[in-house]
C-alpha positions as CSV (number, residue, x, y, z in Angstrom):
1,X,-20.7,17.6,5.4
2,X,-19.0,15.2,7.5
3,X,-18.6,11.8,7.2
4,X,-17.0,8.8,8.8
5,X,-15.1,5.9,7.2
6,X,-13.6,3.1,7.9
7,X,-10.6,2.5,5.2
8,X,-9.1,-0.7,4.1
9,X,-6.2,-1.0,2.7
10,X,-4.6,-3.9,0.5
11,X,-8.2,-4.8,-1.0
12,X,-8.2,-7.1,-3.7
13,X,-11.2,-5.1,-5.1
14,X,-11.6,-1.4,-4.5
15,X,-14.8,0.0,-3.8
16,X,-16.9,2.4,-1.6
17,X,-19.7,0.7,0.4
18,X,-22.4,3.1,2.5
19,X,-22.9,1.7,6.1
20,X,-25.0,4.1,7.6
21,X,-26.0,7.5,7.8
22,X,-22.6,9.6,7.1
23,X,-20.6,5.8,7.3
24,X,-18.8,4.9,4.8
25,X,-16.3,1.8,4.4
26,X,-13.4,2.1,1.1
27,X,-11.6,-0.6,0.5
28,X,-8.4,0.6,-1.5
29,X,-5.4,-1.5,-3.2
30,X,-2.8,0.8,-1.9
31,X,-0.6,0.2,1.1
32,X,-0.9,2.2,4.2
33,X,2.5,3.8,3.1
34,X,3.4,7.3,3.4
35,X,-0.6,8.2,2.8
36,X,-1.1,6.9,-0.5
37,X,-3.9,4.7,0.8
38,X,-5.6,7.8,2.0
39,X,-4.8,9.5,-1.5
40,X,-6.5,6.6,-2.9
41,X,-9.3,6.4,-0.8
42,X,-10.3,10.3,-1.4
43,X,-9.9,9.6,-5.3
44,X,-12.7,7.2,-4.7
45,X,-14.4,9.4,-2.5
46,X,-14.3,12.2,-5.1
47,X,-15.6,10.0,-7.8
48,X,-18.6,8.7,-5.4
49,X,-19.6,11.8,-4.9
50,X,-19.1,13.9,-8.1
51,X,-16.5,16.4,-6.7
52,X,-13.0,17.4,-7.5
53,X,-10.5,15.7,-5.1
54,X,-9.5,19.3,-4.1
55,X,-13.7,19.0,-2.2
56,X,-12.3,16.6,0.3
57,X,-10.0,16.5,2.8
58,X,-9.1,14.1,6.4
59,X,-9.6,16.0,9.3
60,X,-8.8,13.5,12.1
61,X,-7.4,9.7,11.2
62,X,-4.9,10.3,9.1
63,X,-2.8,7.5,10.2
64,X,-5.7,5.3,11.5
65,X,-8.2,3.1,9.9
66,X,-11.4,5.3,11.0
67,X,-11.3,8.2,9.4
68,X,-13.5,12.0,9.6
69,X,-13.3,13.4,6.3
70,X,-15.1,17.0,5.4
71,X,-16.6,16.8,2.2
72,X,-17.7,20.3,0.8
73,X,-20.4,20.3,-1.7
74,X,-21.2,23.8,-2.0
């Protein structure tokens, strides 16, 4: 499945919020610095969702806010 999401970065608290159907806003604490902020927003993803982290993976965004990510759950 795809989904959309709007990450940001430097959030006091961390958290996944549903915004629509396939939307998703993460806030994360981590910097947009050399893609740890993207690390850190699929940990959350992976943990939302039940999957390994290995499940999920950006296919457009990487260095922008709104993101595509593919999230296999079969």
């Amino acid at each position: 499945m795809l989904i959309t999401v709007k990450v940001h970065p430097r959030a006091a608290h961390p958290g996944i919020e549903k915004t629509g159907e396939g939307e998703y806003k993460v806030r994360v604490a981590a910097a947009p610095d050399k893609g740890r902020a993207n690390e850190e927003a699929i940990e959350l993803l992976a943990a939302h969702f039940s999957l390994p982290k290995s499940r999920i993976s950006v296919l457009r965004g990487t260095t922008s806010r709104i993101k595509i990510i593919e999230v296999l759950t079969e």
